[in-house]
BALOBA-1460 file (C-alpha; in Angstrom, 3 decimals):
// residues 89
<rec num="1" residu="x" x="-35.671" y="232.679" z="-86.704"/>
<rec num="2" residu="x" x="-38.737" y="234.539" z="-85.230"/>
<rec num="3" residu="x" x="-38.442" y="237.150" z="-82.563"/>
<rec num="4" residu="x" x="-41.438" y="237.890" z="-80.567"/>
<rec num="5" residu="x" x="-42.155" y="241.869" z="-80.300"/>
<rec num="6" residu="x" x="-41.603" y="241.588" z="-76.432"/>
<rec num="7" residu="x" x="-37.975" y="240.141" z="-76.231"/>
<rec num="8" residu="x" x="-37.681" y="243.233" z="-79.409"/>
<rec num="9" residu="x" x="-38.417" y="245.273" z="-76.433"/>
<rec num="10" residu="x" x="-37.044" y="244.149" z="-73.711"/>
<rec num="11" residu="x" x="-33.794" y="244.353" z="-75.359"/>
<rec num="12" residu="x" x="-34.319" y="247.913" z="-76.405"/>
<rec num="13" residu="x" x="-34.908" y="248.755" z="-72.831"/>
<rec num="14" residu="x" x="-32.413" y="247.210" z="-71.760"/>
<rec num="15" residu="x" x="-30.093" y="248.886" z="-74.323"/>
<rec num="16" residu="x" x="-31.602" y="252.097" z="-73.458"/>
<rec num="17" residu="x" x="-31.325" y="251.796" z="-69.439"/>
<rec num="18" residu="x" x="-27.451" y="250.792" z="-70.475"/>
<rec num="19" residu="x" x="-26.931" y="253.804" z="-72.314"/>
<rec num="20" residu="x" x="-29.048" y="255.688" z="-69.396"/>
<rec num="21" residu="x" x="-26.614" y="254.968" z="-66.720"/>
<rec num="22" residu="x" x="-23.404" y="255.343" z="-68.673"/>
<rec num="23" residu="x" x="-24.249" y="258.887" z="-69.325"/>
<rec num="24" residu="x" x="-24.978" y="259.386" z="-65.617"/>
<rec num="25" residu="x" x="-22.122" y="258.111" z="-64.764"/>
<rec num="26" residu="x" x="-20.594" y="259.992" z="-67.116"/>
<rec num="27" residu="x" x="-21.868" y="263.392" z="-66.513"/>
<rec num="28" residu="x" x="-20.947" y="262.035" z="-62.607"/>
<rec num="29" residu="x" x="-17.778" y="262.047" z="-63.075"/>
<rec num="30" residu="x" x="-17.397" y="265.052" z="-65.046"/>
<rec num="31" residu="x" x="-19.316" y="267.729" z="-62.509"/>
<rec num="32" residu="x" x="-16.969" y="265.586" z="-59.498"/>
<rec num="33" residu="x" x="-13.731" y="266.684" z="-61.720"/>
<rec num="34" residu="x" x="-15.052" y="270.349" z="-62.058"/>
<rec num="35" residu="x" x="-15.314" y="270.805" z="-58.595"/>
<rec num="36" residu="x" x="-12.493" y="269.968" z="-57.949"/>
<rec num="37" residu="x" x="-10.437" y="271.739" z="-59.456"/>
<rec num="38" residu="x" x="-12.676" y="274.338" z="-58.525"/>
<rec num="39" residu="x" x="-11.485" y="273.795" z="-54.817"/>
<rec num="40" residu="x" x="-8.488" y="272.917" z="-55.928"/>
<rec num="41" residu="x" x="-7.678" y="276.642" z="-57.504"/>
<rec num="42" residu="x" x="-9.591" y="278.044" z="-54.203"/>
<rec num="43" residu="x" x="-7.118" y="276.364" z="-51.862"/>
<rec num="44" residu="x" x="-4.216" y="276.976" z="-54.105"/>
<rec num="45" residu="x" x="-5.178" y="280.912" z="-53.918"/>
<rec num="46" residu="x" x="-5.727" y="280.910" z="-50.356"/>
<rec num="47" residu="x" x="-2.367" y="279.159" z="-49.881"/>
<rec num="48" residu="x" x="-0.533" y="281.844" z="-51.274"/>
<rec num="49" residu="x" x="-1.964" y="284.557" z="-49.257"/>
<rec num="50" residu="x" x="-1.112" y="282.670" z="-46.597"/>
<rec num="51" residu="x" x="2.504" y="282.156" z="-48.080"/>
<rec num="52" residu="x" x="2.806" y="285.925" z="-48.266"/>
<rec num="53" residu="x" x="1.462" y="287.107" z="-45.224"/>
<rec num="54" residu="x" x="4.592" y="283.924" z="-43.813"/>
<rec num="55" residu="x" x="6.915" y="286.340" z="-45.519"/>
<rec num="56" residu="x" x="5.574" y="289.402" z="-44.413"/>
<rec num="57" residu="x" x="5.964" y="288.453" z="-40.946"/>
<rec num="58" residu="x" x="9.071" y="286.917" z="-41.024"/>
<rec num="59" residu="x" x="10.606" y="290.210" z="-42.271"/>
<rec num="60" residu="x" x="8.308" y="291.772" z="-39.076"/>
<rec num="61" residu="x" x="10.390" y="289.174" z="-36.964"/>
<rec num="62" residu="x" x="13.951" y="289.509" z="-38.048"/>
<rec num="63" residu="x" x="13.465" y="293.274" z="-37.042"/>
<rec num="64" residu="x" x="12.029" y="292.578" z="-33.991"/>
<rec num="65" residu="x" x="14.947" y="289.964" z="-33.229"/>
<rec num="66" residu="x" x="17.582" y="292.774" z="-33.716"/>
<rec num="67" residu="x" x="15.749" y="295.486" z="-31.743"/>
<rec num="68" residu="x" x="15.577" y="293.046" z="-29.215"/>
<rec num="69" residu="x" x="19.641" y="292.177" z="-29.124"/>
<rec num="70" residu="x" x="19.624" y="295.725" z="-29.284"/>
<rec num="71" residu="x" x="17.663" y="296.111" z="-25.838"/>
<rec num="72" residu="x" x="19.727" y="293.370" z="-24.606"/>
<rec num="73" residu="x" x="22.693" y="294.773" z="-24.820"/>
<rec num="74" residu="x" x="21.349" y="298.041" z="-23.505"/>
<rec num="75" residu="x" x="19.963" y="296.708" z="-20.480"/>
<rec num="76" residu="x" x="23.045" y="295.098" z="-19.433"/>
<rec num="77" residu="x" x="25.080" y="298.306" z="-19.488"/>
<rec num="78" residu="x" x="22.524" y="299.783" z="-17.434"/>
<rec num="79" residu="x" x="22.680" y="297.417" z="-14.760"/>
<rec num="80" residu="x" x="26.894" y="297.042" z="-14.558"/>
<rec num="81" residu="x" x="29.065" y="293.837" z="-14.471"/>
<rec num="82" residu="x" x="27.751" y="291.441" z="-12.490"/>
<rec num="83" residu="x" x="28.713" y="291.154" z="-8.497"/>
<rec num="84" residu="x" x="31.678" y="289.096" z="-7.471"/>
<rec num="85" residu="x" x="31.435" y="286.579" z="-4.322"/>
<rec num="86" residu="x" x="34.700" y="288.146" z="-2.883"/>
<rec num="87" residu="x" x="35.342" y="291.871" z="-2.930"/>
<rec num="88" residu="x" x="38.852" y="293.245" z="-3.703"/>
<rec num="89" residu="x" x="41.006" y="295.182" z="-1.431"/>
C-alpha cells in the first residue's frame, strides 16, 4: 500500500494539533484549579477573622446586656411604684 507524502502530513498535523489542544486544555484546567484554591484559602482566612471578631463582640454584648438590666432596675427605683387609679384613705 502506497501513502502519498501529503496524507503522511496531514496526519502528522493533525496528530500534532490533537496533542496541541490537549495540553491546553490541560494546562487550562490546571491554572483554573490553582486559583482556586488560591481564593479558596483567601476566603477561608478572611472567614475566620470575621468568625473572631463574631466572638469578640458577642462577649462586648453579653456585658452590655447586663449593664443594661442593671440600669433597668436602677431606673425603676428612682422613679417609685407606679401610680394607682384610686388613692387610699
Amino acid at each position: 500500500m502506497y501513502v502519498s507524502i501529503e496524507v503522511l502530513t496531514t496526519l502528522g498535523s493533525f496528530a500534532g494539533l490533537l496533542v496541541a489542544i490537549v495540553a491546553g486544555f490541560g494546562w487550562t484546567i490546571r491554572r483554573t484549579d490553582a486559583q482556586l484554591q488560591h481564593a479558596t484559602g483567601r476566603l477561608e482566612a478572611r472567614m475566620d477573622r470575621i468568625e473572631s471578631r463574631m466572638d469578640r463582640l458577642e462577649g462586648q454584648t453579653a456585658a452590655l446586656t447586663h449593664e443594661l438590666t442593671d440600669v433597668k432596675i436602677t431606673i425603676a427605683r428612682l422613679e417609685g411604684p407606679p401610680p394607682r387609679l384610686y388613692t387610699m384613705r
